[in-house]
PDB file of N, CA, C and O in Angstrom:
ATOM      1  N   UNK A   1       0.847  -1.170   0.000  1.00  0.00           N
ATOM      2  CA  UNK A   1       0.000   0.000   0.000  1.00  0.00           C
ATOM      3  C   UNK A   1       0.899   1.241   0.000  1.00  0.00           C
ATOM      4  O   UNK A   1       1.934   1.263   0.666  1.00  0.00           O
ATOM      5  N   UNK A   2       0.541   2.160  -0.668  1.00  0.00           N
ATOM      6  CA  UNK A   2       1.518   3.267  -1.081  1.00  0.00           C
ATOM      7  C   UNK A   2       0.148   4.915  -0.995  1.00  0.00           C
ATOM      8  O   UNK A   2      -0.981   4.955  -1.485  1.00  0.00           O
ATOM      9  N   UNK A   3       0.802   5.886  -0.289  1.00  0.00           N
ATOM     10  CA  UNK A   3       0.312   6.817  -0.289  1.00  0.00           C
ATOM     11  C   UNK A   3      -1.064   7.414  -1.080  1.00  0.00           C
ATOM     12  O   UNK A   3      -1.996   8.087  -0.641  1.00  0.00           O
ATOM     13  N   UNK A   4      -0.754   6.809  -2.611  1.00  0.00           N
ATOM     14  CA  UNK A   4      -1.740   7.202  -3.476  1.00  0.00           C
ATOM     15  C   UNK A   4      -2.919   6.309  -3.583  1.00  0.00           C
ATOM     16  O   UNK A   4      -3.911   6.501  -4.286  1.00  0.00           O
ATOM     17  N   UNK A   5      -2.598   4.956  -2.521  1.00  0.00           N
ATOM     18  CA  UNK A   5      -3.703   4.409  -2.654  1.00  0.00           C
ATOM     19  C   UNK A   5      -4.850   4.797  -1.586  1.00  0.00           C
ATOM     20  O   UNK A   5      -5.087   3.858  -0.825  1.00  0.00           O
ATOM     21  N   UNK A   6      -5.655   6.013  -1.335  1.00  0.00           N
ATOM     22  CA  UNK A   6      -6.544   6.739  -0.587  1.00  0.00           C
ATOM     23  C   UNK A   6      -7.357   6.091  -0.245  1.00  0.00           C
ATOM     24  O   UNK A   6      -7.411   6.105   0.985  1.00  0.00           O
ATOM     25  N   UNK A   7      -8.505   5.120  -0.945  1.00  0.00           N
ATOM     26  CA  UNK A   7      -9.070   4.430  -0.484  1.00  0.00           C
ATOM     27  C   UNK A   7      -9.498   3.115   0.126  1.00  0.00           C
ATOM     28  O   UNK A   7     -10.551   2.582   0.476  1.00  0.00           O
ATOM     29  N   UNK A   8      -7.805   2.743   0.084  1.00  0.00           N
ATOM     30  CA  UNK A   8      -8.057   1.495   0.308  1.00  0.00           C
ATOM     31  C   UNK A   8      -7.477   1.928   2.521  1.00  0.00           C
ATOM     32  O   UNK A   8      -7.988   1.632   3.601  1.00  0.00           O
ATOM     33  N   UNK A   9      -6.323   2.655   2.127  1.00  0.00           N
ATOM     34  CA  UNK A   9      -6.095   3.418   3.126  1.00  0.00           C
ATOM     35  C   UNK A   9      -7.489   3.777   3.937  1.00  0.00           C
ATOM     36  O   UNK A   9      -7.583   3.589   5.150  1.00  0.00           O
ATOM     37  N   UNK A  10      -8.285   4.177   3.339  1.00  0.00           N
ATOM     38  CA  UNK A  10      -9.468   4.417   4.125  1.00  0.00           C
ATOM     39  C   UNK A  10     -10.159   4.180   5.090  1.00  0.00           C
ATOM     40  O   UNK A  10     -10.619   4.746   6.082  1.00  0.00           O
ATOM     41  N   UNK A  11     -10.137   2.595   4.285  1.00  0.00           N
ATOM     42  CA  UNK A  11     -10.697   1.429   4.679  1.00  0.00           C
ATOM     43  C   UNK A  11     -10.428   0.992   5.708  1.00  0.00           C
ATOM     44  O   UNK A  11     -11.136   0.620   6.643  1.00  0.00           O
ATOM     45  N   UNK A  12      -8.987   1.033   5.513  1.00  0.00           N
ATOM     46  CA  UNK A  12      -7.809   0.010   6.395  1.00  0.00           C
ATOM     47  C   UNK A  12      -7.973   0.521   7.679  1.00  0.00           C
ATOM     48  O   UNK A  12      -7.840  -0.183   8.679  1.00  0.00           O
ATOM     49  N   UNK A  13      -8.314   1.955   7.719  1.00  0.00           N
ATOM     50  CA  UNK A  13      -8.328   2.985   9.164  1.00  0.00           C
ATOM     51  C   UNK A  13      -9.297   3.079   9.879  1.00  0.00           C
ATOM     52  O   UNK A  13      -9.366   3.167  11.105  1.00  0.00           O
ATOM     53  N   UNK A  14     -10.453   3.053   8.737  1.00  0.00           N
ATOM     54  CA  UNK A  14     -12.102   2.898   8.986  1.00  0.00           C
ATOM     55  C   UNK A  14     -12.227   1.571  10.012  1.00  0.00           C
ATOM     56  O   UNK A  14     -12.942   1.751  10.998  1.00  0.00           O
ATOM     57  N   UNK A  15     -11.489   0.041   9.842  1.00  0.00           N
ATOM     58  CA  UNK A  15     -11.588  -0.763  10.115  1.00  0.00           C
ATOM     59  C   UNK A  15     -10.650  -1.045  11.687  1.00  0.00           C
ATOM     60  O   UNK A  15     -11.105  -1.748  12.590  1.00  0.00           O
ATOM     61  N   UNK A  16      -9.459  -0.428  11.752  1.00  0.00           N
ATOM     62  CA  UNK A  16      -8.508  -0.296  12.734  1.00  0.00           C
ATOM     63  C   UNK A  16      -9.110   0.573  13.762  1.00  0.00           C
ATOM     64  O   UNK A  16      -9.155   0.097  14.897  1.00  0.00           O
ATOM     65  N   UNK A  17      -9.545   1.664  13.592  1.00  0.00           N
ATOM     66  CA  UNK A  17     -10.247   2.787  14.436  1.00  0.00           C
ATOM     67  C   UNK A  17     -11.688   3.249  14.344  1.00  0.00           C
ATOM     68  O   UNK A  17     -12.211   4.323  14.047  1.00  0.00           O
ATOM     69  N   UNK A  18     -12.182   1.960  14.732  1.00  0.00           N
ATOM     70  CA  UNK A  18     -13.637   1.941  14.541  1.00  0.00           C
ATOM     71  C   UNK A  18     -14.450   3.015  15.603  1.00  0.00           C
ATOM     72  O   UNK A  18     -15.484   3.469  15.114  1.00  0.00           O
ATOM     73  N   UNK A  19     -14.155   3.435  16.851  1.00  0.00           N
ATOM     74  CA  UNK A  19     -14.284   4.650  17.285  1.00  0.00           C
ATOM     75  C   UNK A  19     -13.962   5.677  16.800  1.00  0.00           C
ATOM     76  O   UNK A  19     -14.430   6.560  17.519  1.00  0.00           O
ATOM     77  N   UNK A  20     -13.235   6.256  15.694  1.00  0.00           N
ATOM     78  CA  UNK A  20     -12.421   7.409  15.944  1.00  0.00           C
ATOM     79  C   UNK A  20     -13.682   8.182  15.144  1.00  0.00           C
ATOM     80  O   UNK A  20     -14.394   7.609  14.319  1.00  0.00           O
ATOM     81  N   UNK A  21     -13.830   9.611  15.547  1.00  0.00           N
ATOM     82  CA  UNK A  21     -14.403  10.303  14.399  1.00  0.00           C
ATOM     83  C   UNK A  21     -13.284  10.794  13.377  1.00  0.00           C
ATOM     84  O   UNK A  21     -12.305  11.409  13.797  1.00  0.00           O
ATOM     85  N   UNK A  22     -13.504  10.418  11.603  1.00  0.00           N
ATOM     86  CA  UNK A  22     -12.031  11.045  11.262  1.00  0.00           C
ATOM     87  C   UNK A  22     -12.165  12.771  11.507  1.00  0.00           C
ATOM     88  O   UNK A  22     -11.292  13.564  11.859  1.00  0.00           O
ATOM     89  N   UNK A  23     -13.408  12.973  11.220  1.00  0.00           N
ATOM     90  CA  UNK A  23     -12.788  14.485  11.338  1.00  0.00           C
ATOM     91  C   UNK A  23     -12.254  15.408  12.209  1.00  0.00           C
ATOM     92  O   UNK A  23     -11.787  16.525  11.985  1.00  0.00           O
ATOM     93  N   UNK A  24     -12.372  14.853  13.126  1.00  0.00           N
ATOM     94  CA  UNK A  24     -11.428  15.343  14.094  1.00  0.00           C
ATOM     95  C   UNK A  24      -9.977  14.685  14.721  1.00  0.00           C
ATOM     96  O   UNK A  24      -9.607  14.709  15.895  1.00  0.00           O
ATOM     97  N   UNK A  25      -9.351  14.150  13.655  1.00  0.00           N
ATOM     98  CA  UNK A  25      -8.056  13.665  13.626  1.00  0.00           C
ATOM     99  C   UNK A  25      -6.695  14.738  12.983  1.00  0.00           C
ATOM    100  O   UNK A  25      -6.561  15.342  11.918  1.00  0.00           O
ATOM    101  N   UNK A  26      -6.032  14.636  13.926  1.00  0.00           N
ATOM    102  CA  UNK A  26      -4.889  15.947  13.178  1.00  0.00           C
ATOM    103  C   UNK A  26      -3.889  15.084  12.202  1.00  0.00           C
ATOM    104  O   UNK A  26      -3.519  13.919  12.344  1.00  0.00           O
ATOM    105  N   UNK A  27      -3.623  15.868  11.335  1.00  0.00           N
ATOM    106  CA  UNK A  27      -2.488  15.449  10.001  1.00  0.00           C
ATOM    107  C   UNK A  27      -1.524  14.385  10.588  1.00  0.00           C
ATOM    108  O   UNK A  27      -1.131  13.344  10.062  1.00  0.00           O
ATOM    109  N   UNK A  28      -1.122  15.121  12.322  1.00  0.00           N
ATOM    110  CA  UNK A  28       0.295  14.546  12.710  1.00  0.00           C
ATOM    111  C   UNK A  28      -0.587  13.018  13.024  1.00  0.00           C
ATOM    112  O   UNK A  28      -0.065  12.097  12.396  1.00  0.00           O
ATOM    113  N   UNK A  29      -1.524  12.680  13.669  1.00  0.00           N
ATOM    114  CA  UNK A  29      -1.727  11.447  14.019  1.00  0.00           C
ATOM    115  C   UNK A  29      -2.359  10.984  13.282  1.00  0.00           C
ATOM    116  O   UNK A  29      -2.516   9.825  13.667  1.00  0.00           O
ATOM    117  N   UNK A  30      -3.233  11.241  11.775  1.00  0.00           N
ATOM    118  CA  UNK A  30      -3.440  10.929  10.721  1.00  0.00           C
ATOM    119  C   UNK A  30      -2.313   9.770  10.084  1.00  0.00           C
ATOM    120  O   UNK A  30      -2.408   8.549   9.959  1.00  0.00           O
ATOM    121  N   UNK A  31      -1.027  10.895   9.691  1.00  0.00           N
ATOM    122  CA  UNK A  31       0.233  10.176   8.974  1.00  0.00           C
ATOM    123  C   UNK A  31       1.109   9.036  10.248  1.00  0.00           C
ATOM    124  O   UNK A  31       2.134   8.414   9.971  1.00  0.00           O
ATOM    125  N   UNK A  32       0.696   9.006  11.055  1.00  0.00           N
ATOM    126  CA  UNK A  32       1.389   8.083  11.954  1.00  0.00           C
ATOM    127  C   UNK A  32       0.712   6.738  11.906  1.00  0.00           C
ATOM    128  O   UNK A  32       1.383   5.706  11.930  1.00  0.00           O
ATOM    129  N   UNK A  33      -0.845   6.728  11.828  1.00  0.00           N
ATOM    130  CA  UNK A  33      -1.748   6.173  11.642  1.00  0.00           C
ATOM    131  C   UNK A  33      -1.130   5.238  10.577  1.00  0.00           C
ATOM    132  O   UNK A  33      -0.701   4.108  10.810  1.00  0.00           O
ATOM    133  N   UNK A  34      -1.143   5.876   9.349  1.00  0.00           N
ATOM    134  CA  UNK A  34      -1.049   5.337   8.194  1.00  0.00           C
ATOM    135  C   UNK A  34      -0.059   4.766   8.160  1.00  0.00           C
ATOM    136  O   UNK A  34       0.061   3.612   7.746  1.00  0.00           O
ATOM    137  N   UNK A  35       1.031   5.628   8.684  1.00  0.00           N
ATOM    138  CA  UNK A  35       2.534   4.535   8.577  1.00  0.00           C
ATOM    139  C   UNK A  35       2.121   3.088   9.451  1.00  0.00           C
ATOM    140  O   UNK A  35       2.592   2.136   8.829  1.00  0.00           O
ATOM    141  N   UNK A  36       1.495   2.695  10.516  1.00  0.00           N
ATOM    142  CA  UNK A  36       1.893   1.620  10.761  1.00  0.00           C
ATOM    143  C   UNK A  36       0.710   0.691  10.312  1.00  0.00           C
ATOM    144  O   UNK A  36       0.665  -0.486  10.667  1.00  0.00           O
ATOM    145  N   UNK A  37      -0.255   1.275   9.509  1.00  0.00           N
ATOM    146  CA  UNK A  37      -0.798  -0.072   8.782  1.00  0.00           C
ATOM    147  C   UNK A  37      -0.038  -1.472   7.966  1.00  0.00           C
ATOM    148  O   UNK A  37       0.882  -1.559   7.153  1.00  0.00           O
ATOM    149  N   UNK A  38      -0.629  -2.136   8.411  1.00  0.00           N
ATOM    150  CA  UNK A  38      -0.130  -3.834   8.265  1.00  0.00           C
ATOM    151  C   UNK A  38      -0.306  -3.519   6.623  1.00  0.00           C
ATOM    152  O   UNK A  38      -1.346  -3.037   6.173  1.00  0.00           O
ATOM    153  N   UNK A  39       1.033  -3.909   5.664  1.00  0.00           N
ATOM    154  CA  UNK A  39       0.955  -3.741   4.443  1.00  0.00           C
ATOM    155  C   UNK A  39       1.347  -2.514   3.693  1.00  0.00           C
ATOM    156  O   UNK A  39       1.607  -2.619   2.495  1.00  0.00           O
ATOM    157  N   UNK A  40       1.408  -1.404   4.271  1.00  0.00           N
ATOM    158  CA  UNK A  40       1.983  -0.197   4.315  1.00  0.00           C
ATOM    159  C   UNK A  40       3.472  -0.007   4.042  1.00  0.00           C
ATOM    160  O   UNK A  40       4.346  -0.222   4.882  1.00  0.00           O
ATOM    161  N   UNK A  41       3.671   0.386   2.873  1.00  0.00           N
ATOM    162  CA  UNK A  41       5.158   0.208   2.288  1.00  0.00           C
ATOM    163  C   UNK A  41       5.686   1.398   1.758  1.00  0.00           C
ATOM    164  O   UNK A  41       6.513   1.102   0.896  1.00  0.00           O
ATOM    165  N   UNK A  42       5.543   2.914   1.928  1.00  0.00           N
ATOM    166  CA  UNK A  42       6.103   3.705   1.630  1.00  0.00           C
ATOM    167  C   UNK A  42       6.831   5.218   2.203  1.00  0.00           C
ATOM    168  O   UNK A  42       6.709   5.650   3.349  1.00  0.00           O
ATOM    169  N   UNK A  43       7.542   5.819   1.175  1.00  0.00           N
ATOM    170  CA  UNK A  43       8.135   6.819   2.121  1.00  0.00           C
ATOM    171  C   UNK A  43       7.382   7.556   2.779  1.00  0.00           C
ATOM    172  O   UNK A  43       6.563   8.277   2.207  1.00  0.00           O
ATOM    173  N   UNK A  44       7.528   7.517   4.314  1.00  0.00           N
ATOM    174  CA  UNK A  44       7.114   9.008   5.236  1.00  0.00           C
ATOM    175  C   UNK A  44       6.975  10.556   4.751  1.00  0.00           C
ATOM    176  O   UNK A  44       6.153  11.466   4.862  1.00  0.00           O
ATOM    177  N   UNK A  45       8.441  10.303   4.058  1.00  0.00           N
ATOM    178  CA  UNK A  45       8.201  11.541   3.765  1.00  0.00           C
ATOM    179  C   UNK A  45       7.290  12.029   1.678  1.00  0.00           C
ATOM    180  O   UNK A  45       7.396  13.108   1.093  1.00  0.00           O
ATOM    181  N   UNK A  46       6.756  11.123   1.323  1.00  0.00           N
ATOM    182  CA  UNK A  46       6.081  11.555   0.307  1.00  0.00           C
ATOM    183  C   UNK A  46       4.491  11.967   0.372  1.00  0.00           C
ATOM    184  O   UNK A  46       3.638  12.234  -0.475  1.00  0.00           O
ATOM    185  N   UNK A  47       4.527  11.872   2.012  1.00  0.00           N
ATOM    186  CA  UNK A  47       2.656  12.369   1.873  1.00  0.00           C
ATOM    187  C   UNK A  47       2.516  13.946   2.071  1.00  0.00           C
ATOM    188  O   UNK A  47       3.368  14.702   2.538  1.00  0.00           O
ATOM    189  N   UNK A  48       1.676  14.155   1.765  1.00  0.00           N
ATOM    190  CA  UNK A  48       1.741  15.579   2.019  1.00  0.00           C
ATOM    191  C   UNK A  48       0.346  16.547   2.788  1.00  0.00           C
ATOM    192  O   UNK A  48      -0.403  15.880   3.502  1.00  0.00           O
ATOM    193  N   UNK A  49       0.089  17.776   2.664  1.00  0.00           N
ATOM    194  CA  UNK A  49      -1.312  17.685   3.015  1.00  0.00           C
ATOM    195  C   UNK A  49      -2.394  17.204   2.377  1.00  0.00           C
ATOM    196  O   UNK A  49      -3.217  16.362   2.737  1.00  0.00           O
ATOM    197  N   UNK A  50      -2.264  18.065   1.022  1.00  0.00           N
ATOM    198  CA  UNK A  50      -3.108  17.241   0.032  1.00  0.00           C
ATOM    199  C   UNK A  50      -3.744  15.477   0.535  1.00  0.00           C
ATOM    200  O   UNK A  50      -4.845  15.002   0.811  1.00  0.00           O
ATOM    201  N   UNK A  51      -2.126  14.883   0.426  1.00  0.00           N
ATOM    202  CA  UNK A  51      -2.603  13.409   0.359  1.00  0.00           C
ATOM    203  C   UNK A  51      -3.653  12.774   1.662  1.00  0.00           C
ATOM    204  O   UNK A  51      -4.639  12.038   1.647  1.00  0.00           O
ATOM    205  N   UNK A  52      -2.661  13.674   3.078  1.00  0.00           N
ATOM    206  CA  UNK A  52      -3.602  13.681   3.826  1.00  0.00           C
ATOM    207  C   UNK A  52      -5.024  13.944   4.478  1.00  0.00           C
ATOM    208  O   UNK A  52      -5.663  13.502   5.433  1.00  0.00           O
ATOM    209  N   UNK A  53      -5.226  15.062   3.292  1.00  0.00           N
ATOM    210  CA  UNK A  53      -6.655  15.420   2.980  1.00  0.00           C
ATOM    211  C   UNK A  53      -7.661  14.301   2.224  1.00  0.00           C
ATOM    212  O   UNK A  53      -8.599  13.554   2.503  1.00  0.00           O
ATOM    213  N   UNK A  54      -7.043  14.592   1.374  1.00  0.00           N
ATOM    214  CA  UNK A  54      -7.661  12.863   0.617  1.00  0.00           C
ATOM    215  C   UNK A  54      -8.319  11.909   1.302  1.00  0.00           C
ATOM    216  O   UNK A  54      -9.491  11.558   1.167  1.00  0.00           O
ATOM    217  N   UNK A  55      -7.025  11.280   2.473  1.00  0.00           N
ATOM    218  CA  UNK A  55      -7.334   9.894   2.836  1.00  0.00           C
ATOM    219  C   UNK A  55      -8.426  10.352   3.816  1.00  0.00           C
ATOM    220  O   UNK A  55      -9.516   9.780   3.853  1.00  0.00           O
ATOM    221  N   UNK A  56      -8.107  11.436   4.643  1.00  0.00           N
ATOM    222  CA  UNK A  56      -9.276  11.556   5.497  1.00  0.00           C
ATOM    223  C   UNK A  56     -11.235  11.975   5.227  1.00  0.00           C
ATOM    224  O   UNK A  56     -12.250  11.761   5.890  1.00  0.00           O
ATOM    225  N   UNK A  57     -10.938  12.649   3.900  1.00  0.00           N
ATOM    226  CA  UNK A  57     -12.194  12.594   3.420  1.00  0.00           C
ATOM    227  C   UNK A  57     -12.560  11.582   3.034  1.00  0.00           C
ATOM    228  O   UNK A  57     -13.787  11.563   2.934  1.00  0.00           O
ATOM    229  N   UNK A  58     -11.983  10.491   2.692  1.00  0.00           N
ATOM    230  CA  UNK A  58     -12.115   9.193   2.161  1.00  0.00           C
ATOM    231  C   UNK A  58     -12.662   8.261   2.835  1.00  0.00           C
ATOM    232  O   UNK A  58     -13.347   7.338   2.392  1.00  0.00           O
ATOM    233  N   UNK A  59     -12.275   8.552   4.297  1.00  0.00           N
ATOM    234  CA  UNK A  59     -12.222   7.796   5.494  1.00  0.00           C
ATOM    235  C   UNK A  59     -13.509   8.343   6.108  1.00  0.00           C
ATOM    236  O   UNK A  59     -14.022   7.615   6.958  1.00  0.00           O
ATOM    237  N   UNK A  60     -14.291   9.818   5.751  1.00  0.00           N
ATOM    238  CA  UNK A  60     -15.379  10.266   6.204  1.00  0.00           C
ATOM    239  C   UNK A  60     -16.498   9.457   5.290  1.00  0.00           C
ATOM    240  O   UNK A  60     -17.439   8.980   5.925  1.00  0.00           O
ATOM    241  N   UNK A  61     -16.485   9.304   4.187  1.00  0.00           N
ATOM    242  CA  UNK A  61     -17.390   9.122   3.366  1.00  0.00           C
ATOM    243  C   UNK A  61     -17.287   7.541   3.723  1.00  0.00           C
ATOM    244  O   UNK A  61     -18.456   7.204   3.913  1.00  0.00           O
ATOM    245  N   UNK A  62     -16.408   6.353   3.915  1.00  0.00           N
ATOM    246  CA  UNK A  62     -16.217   5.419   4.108  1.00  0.00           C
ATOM    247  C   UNK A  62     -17.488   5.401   5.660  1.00  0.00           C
ATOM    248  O   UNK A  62     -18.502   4.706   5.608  1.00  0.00           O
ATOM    249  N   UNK A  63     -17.173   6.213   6.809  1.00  0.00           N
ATOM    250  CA  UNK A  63     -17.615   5.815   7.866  1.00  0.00           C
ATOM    251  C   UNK A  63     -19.304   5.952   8.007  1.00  0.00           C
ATOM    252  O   UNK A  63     -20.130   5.411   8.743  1.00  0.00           O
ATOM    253  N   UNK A  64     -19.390   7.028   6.840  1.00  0.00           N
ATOM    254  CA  UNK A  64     -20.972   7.425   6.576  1.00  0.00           C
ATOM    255  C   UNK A  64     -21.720   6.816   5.918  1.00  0.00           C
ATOM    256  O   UNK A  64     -22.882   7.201   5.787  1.00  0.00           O
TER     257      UNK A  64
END
């Protein structure tokens, strides 16, 4: 799983943090999140806000 994949990422978070509301998750514990998903194989440093915007709207529409 690599940064650009947003929705599968989504999923993966939707399913791990079945309490969380995403929208009230900050960038910093967003991207920490993501790094230690099981299957998760890419650089730290290539996400950005954008990307992190992405996954978390992704992750809203996923939970709704």
């Amino acid at each position: 799983m690599k940064w650009t994949d947003v929705q599968l990422i989504a999923i993966e978070l939707a399913e791990k943090h079945p309490d969380v509301d995403p929208r009230y998750v900050r960038f910093t514990d967003l991207h920490e999140w993501v790094m230690k998903l099981d299957g998760f194989a890419d650089d730290p440093n290539r996400s950005s806000e954008k990307i992190l915007e992405g996954i978390q709207m992704a992750w809203i529409d996923e939970v709704e």
